[in-house]
N, C-alpha and C positions, 0 to 999 in steps of 0.2 A: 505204308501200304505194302503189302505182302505180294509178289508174282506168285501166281499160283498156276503150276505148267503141269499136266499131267504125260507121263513117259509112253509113247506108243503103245508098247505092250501091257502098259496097264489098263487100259482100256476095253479090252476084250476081256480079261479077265472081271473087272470090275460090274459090269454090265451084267456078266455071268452070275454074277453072286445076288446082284438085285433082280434079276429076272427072276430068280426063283422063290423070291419073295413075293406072298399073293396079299399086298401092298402096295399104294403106290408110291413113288420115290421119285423126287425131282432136287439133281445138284446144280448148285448155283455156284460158279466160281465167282472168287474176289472182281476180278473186269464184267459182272455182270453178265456173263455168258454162260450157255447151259454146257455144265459139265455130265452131266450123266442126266436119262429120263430110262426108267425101267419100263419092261413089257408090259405090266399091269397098267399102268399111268397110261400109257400109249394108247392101250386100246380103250381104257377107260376117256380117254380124251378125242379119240381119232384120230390122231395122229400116225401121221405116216412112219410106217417101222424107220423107213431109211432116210428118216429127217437127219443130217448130221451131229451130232456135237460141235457145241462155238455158236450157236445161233444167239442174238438177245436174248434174254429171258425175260426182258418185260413183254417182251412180241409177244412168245408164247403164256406168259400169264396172262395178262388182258383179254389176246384172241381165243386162249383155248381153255383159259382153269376159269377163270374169274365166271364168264357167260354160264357155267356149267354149274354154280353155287347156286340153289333159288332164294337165299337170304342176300339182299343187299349189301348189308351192312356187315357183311363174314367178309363180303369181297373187297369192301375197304380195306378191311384190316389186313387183308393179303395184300393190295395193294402199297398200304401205309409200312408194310414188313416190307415189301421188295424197294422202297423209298427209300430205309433208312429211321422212318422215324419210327420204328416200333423192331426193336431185338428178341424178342419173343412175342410169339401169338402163341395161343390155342383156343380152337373153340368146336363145336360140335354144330356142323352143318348139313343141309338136304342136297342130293347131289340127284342132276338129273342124266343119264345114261343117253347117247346118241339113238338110240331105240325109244325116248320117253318114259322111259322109268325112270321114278325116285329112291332113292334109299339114304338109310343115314350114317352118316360117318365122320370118322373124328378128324382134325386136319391140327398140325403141330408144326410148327415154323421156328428154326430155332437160328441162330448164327455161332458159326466155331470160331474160338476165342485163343486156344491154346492147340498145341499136337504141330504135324508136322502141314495141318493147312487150316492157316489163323485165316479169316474172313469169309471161307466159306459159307453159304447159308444151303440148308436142308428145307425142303417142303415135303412131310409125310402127311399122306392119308389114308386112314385105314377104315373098312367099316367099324361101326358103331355094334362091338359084338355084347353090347348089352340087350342091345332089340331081339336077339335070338332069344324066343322064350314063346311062352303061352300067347295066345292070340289076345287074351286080357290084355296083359301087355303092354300088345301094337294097340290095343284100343285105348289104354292109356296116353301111350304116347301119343297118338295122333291128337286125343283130345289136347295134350298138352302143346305141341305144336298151332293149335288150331286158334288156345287162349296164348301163344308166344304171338300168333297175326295179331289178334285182337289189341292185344297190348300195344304190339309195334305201329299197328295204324293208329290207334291213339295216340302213343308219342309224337307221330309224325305229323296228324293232323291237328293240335294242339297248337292253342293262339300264345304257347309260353314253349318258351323254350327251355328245355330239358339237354344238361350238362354233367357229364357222368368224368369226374378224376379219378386216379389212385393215389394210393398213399405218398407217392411225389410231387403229385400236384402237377400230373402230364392227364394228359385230355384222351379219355378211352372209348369214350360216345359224348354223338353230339346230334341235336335232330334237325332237321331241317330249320324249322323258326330260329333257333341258335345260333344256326351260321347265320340267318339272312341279319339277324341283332345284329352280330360283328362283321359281317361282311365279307364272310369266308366262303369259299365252299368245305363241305362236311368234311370230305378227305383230306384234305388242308389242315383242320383244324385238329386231326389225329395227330396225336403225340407232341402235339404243340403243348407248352407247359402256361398255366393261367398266370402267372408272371407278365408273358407276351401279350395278352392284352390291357393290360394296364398302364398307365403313366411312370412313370421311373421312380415321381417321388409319392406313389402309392404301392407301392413290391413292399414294403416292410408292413404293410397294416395288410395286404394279401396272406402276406405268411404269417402272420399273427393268426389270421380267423385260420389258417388251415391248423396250426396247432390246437388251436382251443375244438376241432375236430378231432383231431386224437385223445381229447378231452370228452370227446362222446358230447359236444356241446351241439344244440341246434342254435340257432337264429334264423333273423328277419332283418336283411339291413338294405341301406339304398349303396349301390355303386357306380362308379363311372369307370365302362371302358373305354378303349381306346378301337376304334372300327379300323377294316385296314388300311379306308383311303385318311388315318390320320383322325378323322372327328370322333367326337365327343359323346356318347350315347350315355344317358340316364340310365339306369336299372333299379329295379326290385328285385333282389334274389333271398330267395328259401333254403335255404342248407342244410343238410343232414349227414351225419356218418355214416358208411357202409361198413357193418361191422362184420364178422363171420362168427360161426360159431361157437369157436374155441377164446372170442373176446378179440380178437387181432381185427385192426385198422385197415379195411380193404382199400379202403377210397370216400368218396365223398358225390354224392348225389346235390343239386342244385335245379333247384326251379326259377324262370330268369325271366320277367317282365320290360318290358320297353318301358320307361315312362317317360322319354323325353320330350313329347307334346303337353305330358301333363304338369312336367318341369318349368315349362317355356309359356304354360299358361297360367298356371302358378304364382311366376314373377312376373309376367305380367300384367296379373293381377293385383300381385303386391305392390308393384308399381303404379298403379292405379290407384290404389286405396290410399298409398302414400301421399299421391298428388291431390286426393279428394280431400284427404287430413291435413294435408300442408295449407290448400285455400281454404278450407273452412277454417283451421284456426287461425292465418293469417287475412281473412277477410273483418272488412271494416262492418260487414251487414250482419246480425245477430242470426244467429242460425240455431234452432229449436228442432230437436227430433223426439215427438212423443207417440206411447204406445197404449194403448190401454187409457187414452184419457190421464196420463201421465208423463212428466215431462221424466224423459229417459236418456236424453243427452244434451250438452248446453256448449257452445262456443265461445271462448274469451269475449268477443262484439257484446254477446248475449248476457255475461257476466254482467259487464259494463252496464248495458241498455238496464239490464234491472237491478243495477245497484248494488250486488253480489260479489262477496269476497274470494271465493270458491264453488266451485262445483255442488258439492253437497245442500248449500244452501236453498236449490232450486231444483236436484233431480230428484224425481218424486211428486212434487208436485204437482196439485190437479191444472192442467193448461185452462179451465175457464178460470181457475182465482186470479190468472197475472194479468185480468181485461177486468174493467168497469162493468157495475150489473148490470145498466143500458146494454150492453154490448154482447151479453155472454146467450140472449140466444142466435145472435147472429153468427156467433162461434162453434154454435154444438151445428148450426145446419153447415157452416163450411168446412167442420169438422167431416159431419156425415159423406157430403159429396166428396170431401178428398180421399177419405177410406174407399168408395167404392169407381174410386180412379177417373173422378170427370175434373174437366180444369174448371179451377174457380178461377172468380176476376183478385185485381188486385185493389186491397179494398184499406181502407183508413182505419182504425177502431182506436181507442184509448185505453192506452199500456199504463198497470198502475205495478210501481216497483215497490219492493221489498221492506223500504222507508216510506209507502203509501201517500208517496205524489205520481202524478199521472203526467203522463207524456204521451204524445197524437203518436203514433207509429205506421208505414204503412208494409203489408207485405200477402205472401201469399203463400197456400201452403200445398206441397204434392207429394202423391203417395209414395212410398219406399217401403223398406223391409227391412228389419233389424232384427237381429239374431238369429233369420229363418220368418220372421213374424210381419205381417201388417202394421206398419207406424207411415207420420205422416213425419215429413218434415217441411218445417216454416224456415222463411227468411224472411225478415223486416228490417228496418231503418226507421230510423228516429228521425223524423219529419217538423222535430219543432220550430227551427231553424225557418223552413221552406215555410210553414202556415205562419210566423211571424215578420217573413216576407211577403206573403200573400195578403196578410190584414195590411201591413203599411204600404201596399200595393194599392189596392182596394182605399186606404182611407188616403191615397194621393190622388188616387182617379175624384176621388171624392172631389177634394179640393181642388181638386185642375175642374174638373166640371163646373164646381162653385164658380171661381172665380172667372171661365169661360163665360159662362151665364152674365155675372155680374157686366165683362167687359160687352158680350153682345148689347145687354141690356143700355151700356151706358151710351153704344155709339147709334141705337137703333128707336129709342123708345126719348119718354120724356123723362123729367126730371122725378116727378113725382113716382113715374113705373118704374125708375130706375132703382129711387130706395126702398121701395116696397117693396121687386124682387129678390133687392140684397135680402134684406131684413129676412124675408120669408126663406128661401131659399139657405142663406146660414143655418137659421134654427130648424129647419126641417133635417138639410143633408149631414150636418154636424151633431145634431141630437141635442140641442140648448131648448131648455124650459120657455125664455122668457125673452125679450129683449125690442129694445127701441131706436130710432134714432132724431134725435134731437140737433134742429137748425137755428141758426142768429134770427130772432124776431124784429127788425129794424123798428119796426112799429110800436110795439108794446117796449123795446129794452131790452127782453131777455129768451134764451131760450126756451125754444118752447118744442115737444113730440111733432115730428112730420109725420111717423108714423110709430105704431107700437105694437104690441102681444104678448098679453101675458104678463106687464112688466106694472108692478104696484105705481099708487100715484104719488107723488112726491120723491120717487126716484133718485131723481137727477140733482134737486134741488138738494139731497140731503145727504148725496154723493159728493155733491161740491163745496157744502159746507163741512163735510169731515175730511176729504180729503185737499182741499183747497182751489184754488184754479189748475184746472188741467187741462185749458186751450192752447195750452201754449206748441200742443203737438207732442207732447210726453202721454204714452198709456200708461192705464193705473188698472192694478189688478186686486180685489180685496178677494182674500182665499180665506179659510175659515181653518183657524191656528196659526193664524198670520199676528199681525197689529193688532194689539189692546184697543186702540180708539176707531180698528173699522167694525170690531165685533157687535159692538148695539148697530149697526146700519145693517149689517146682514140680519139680524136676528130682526128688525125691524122690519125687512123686505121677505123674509122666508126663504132669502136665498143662503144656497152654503158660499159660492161663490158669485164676481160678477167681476166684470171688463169692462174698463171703459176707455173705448177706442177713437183715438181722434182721424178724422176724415179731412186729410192736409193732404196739399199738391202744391208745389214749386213755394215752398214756406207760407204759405196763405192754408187755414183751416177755415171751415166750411160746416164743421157739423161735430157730430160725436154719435159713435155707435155703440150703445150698452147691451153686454149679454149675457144670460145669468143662468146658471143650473141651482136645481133645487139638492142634485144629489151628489154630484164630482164637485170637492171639496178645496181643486187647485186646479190652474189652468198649465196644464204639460209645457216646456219648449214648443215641440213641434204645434200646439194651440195657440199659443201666443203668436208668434209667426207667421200662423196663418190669418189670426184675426185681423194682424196687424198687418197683411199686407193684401186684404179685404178691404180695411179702412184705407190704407194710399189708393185701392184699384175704385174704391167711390169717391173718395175725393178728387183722383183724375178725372172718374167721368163726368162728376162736377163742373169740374175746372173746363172739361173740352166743352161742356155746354157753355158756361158764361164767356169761353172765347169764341165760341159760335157765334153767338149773340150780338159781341163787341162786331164779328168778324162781318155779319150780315149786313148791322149797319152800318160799318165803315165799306160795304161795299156801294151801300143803298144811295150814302154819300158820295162815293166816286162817279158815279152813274149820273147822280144830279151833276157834278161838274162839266161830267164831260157830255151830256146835253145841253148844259149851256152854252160852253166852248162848241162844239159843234154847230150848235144852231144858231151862233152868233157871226162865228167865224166865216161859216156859207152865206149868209146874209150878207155879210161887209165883202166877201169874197165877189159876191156877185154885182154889188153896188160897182166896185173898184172895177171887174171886169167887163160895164159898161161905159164907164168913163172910158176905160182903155181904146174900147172899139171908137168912142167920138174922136180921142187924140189921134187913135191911125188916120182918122178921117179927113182929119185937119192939119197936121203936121205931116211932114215935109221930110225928106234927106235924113239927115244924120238922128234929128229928133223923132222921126217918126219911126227908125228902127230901135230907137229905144223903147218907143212907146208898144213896139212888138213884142220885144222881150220882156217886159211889165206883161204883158197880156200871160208869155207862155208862164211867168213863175203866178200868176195868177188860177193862170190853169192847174200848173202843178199842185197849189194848194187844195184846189178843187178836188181835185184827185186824193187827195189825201187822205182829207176829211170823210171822201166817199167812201175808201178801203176801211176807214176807222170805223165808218157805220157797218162798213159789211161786216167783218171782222167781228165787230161786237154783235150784232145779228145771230151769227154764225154758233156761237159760246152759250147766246142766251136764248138761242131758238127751243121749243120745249116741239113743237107743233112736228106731224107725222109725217110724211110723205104721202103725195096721192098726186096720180096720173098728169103729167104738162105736155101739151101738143111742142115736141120740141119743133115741126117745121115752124110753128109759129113763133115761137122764138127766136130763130136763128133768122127771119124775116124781117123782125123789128127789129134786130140789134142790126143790121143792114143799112136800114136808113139814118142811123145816127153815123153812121159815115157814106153820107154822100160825094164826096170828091175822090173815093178810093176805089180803087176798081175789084170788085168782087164774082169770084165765080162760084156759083151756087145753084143747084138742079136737084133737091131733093125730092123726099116724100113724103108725105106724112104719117107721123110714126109717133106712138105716146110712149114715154118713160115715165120711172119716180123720179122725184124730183121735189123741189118747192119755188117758191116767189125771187130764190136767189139764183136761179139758175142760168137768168142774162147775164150777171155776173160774174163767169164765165167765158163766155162769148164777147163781152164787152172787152174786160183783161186781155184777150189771147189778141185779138184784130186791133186792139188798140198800141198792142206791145209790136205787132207789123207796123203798122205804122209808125213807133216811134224810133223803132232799130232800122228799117227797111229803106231809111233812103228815099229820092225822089223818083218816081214812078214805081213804087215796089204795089204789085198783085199778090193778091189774099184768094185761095181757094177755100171752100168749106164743102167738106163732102160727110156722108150719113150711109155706114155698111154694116149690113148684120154680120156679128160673129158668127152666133150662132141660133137657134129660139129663143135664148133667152136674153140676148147681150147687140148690142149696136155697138160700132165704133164711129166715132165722130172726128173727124180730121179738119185740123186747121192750118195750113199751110204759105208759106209765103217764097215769093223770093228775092228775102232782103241776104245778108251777110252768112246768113247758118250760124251755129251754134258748135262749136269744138266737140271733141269726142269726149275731154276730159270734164267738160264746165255740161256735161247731160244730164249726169243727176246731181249734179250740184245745184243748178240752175232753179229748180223749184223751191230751194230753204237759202235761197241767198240770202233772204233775208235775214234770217237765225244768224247766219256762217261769216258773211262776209265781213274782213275785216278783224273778225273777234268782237266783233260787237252789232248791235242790232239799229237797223235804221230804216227809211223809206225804199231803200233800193231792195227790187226784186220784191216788194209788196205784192205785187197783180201775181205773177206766177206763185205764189205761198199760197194767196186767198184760192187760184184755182185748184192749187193740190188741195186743200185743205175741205172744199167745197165736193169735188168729183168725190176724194176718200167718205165726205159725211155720206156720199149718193151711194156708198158701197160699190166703186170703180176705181180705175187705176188712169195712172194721168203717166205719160212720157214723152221726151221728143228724138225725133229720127230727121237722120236727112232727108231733103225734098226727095234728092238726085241720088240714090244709095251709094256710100262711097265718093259722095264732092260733096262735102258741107259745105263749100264757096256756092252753092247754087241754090243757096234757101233752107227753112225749115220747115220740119213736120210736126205740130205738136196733136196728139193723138191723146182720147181717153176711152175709156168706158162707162155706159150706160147700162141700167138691167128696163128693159121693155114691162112696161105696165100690166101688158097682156099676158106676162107669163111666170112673174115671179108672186110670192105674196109683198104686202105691204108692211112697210115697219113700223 
C-alpha cells in the first residue's frame, strides 16, 4: 500500500485546475479519503464549498453521489468500485439536480495503477453530450430510457433469476430473485467471481462451461450452489454468450431457476416407488396391474400363482382368460366398479394357470394409474391351502357331530334307537349309499340285520363266506382293484366298495356295521378311522347298556337283601329288647346291670337299622316336596322323649319338606341326649330369616362341640378314622336331609365364645308360602 500525501501548496493549485473544468471530478486517495471535489461536483451535489479535504469518501458517496443516480443499479456499481470489488466502471446514468431536474450523463470510475500516485481512484462525471441535438433525439431517448424501466422492472420482478458475467467469470449484474437463490445481497454479489459460489470440487466443470461460452455454445443444465449460510440449492440455469459486435466474448448471460423443492420431491418420490417395487416384488401375494382389460404388469408372487416362467408369458393378456368361465362375469362387473374407483369386497373366484389347472385364489382389486392412465391393480393369494383346511374342518365337525349323536344316543335312548341312529346318521352325514347292522341271533344261530338301508339281501352272509369270520374284532374292507376273490361279491351287491365294521367293547363283540358306496371305489385313512371308531363308540354304548342291565339287577338284588336283613334284624331286635326290659325287671345287682347294657346295645342296633332305612329312603326317594306343618312335627318328636326336659314355644309355620323330616329332629334331640350327660336341656326354637327362609335351632347344654370338630362333625361318618362306620350316622343323615330340603345345616355355641356351655345346632328351611315347589 502506497501513502499517498499531498504537499500543502499543492492543493490550491490543484483545485484550480479542476474547478475550471465544467465537469465533475471527485479524488479519492489510497486511505479512502477525499482528496480533491471540484466546483462543478459541489454544486452539482450541494455540497458545502468549505467542506474540507480528508473527509471519507464513502460518507460522501452514499450521502451525496449515490441518492442523486435515479438508476439503482449505476449506484451499486459506484458503490461495488468504492469497495474494491470492481476497478473500473463506466456507465451512462440520470442524475437528478437539487432543484429536481434530470439530465444525463456519463460517469467513469477508474483506479491509478502507475505514476507518482498508485491507488488512487478518480470518479468523473460529465454530461451526456450526445443528447445535445434535435428534439427527435430527446424523444428517442426518453423512449429508450422508458423501455430500459420496462426491462429493468421485469428483471427485477421475474420469478428466475437473471445473472449477468464477464468474460472472467466475475459477476457484473445480478437481480434481486438471484441474490435471494444464493442468499446474498445484490451488491454483495458484484464482482464476486461464480467460482465463489460453488463447491471446491465443482470450480473445474464451472470453468469448463465458461470456456465452451467462448465457444459461442449455449446450454440447459442442472447445478448446485453453494448459498452463503453454507446449504445446498438445486438450479436450472440457461446460458448464453454475450457477444459484441466485432465477434469478442463480452460475458455471459444466465437464467437461474430454484429447483430444490422439485429436487427433494423427486427423490422422494423415487424413494417411494423404490419402496413400492421393493414390496411388490418381494411380496409373497401376486400382484397384477392391468389396463385396458389387459394384463400390463406381473409380480414374481404372480409369476409363481400362474405358472409362468417370465414376464412376457402373461403381460398382454386378456385378465378375464386367467379365471374360470363361471367366474369371468363376475370379473368384468368387479372390473367396472374398480375402474370407476368404488371399493370392491374381497371375493374368492377360481384362478386357472398357464398349464390349465385351477386354483381357488382370493383377492381384491383397486384403481391406480399407469403410465398417466386408468389401470387397476389386483392382489390375490392362493387360498388352496386354507379351503383344504376348511373342507377337513367341516368333514371333522362332521364326524365329531356323528359320533356326538351316536354317544348321546347311546347314553339316553334304547338299544334299538341307538343303532338306528348310528346307522342313519353315518350314511346320511358321511354320504354312504347303503349300509346295515347286523347282531348275534341267540335264537335262530346266526346273525341276523337289527336294522338296514339300502343294503342287498344276502349281504352279510356272502361277505363272510368270501371273506371268512370277521368277528373276531378285525375290519375288512373290499375296495374295487382290491382282491381277485372279493370282486364277484361287489359286483354281486352293486357296490364299488364296502366296510365291515365290528362293534367290540372291552374284547367282547356285539354286532357288525356294513357300509357301502356305490361310487368311491376305496375307503380313505382318515374313513377307515372313523368307521372304525363309530364301531368301538356302538359297541360301547352296547356294552354300557348290557352293564346297566347287569347293574340294575344286581341292585334289585341288594335291595331284596337288605329288606330282609332289615326286617329281620328289627323283628329279633325287638323280641331281644323285650326280654331285656323282663330281666331288668327281675334281676338284681350286678346281673341286672348287665341286663341294662344288653338293652342299650339293643338299642343301638335299633338305631342302626333305623338310619339304614332312612338313608336308603333318602337315595331312593323319587316323590316331590309339598307343604309339612313343621310345629307339628317338632311336637311329636317331643313326646318320644319324655324324661327330657324340653323347651319349646313355637308357631305354626309350613315348609317343604317330606315324611323324612322327623328324622331330623329325632337325630338332633336324640344326639342331646346321648352326648349331654345327666340332666342335660334341649331347647328348640323356629325364627324367620327372612320371607322366604325360617331357621330352626336346636340347642342343648351338654359338653359343646370344639371349634375345630364344627364342620367336621356332620361327615364324621365319611371321615372318621379313614374309614366308614356307624359313628356320626344321625348328624350325616341330618346334613344330608336339610341339604335334599335346599338348606343349610351348622353348629354354633350355645354361649358365643364358651363351647363348655352347650350347643347350637341350627338349619335352614324355605317356607311353603313363598318359594315354588320342586
Amino acid at each position: 500500500m502506497h501513502e499517498y500525501i499531498l504537499a500543502h501548496g499543492d492543493i490550491p493549485a490543484l483545485s484550480a485546475i479542476l474547478d475550471a473544468l465544467d465537469e465533475g471530478v471527485l479524488i479519492i486517495g489510497p486511505e479512502n479519503r477525499v482528496a480533491c471535489i471540484n466546483r462543478h461536483l459541489q454544486r452539482f451535489l450541494d455540497i458545502n464549498q468549505d467542506t474540507p479535504c480528508g473527509v471519507d469518501a464513502d460518507l460522501v458517496i452514499r450521502r451525496d453521489l449515490v441518492p442523486r443516480i435515479c438508476e439503482e443499479s449505476r449506484g451499486k456499481e459506484i458503490l461495488a468500485f468504492l469497495s474494491g470489488r470492481l476497478e473500473t466502471v463506466e456507465f451512462v446514468c440520470t442524475l437528478r439536480s437539487p432543484d429536481g431536474e434530470v439530465e444525463q450523463a456519463r460517469c467513469s470510475c477508474r483506479t491509478v495503477h502507475e505514476g507518482p500516485l498508485p491507488g488512487t481512484r478518480l470518479i468523473h462525471i460529465c454530461p451526456d453530450r450526445r443528447r445535445s441535438g434535435a428534439p427527435e433525439r430527446r424523444r428517442m431517448e426518453e423512449i429508450l430510457r422508458e423501455s430500459e424501466n420496462r426491462y429493468r422492472f421485469l428483471i427485477e420482478n421475474l420469478n428466475e433469476g437473471i445473472w449477468m458475467i464477464d468474460a472472467r467469470g466475475t459477476t457484473v449484474f445480478a437481480n434481486q430473485k438471484m441474490a435471494d437463490i444464493l442468499g446474498y445481497p445484490v451488491a454483495d454479489m458484484i464482482g464476486m467471481p461464480v467460482s465463489a459460489f460453488v463447491a471446491e470440487e465443482d470450480v473445474g466443470a464451472v470453468q469448463e462451461r465458461l470456456r465452451r461460452r467462448e465457444r459461442g455454445m449455449r446450454e440447459v443444465f442442472e447445478c448446485e450452489f453453494l448459498q452463503k449460510s453454507g446449504a445446498r440449492v438445486h438450479t436450472l440455469v440457461a446460458t448464453a454468450p454475450i457477444i459484441d459486435a466485432d465477434g469478442t466474448l463480452r460475458g455471459s448471460l444466465a437464467g437461474v431457476l430454484d429447483i430444490t423443492p422439485q429436487k427433494i420431491m423427486e427423490e422422494q418420490l423415487r424413494e417411494s416407488e423404490e419402496k413400492y417395487r421393493s414390496l411388490v416384488e418381494l411380496s409373497a401375494e401376486a400382484t397384477l396391474i392391468y389396463r385396458d382389460g389387459r394384463i400390463a404388469y406381473v409380480n414374481p408372487a404372480g409369476m409363481r400363482l400362474l405358472g409362468a416362467s417370465n414376464p412376457a408369458e402373461v403381460i398382454g393378456k386378456a385378465i378375464i382368460e386367467i379365471f374360470r368361465p363361471e367366474a369371468r362375469d363376475r370379473v368384468g362387473d368387479l372390473i367396472v366398479q374398480d375402474l370407476q374407483g368404488e371399493e370392491t369386497p374381497l371375493v374368492e373366484l377360481p384362478l386357472v394357470r398357464l398349464d390349465g389347472t385351477t386354483v381357488p385364489v382370493e383377492g381384491r382389486g383397486t384403481r391406480t394409474f399407469l403410465e398417466g392412465r386408468p389401470a387397476v391393480q389386483i392382489v390375490m393369494r392362493d387360498i388352496t391351502h386354507r379351503k383344504r383346511a376348511e373342507e377337513q374342518l367341516q368333514a371333522s365337525n362332521r364326524h365329531l357331530l356323528l359320533l356326538n349323536r351316536i354317544i348321546g344316543t347311546s347314553t339316553t335312548h334304547s338299544t334299538g334307537e341307538l343303532l338306528e341312529t348310528a346307522l342313519d346318521q353315518t350314511l346320511d352325514l358321511l354320504g354312504y349309499d347303503s349300509g346295515a347292522i347286523y347282531c348275534p341271533d341267540a335264537a335262530r344261530g346266526r346273525r341276523t340285520p337289527y336294522c338296514r338301508r339300502n343294503i342287498p339281501d344276502g349281504c352279510l352272509e356272502r361277505a363272510e363266506s368270501t371273506l371268512g369270520e370277521f368277528w373276531a374284532g378285525r375290519p375288512c374292507y373290499l375296495e374295487r382293484g382290491g382282491d381277485r376273490d372279493t370282486a364277484p361279491l361287489l359286483r354281486e351287491t352293486g357296490l364299488a366298495a364296502l366296510a365291515c365294521i365290528p362293534l367290540a367293547a372291552e374284547s367282547e363283540v356285539f354286532g357288525a356295521l356294513l357300509i357301502g358306496s356305490r361310487d368311491r371305489g376305496s375307503f380313505s385313512p382318515g374313513e377307515r378311522a372313523l368307521l372304525e371308531a363309530i364301531g368301538r363308540e356302538i359297541g360301547a354304548g352296547l356294552l354300557r347298556r348290557v352293564l346297566l342291565h347287569r347293574l340294575e339287577a344286581a341292585n334289585r338284588e341288594a335291595n331284596l337283601y337288605l329288606d330282609i336283613l332289615t326286617h329281620d334284624i328289627r323283628n329279633a331286635d325287638n323280641v331281644a329288647n323285650i326280654y331285656a326290659d323282663i330281666l331288668i325287671d327281675e334281676l338284681e345287682g350286678e346281673a341286672a346291670l348287665h341286663a341294662r347294657k344288653l338293652k342299650d346295645g339293643i338299642r343301638k342296633s335299633i338305631e342302626i337299622t333305623t338310619n339304614v332305612a332312612t338313608i336308603r329312603k333318602i337315595h331312593e326317594s323319587r316323590a316331590g316336596f309339598a307343604p309339612v306343618d313343621l310345629h307339628a312335627v317338632i311336637l311329636d318328636e317331643i313326646t318320644h322323649f319324655p324324661d327330657l326336659c324340653i323347651h319349646y314355644d313355637g308357631q305354626p309355620v309350613e315348609v317343604f319338606a317330606d315324611d323324612l323330616l322327623p328324622e331330623v329332629f329325632m337325630n338332633l334331640i336324640g344326639n342331646a341326649v346321648k352326648h349331654g350327660g345327666p340332666g342335660v336341656e334341649v331347647t328348640v326354637a323356629v325364627e324367620d330369616r327372612d320371607e322366604r327362609t325360617v331357621v330352626v335351632t336346636v340347642a342343648d347344654t351338654g359338653p359343646g362341640v370344639d371349634d375345630e370338630a364344627k364342620k367336621a362333625i356332620f361327615f364324621r361318618f365319611e371321615r372318621e378314622s379313614g374309614r366308614r362306620g356307624s359313628q356320626g350316622l344321625g348328624l350325616s343323615i341330618c346334613r344330608m336331609l336339610i341339604a335334599r330340603y335346599g338348606g343349610n345345616i351348622w353348629v354354633e355355641d350355645r354361649v358365643p365364645g364358651h363351647p363348655e356351655e352347650g350347643a347350637a345346632f341350627r338349619f335352614t328351611l324355605r317356607k311353603a308360602g313363598c318359594c315354588g315347589r320342586r
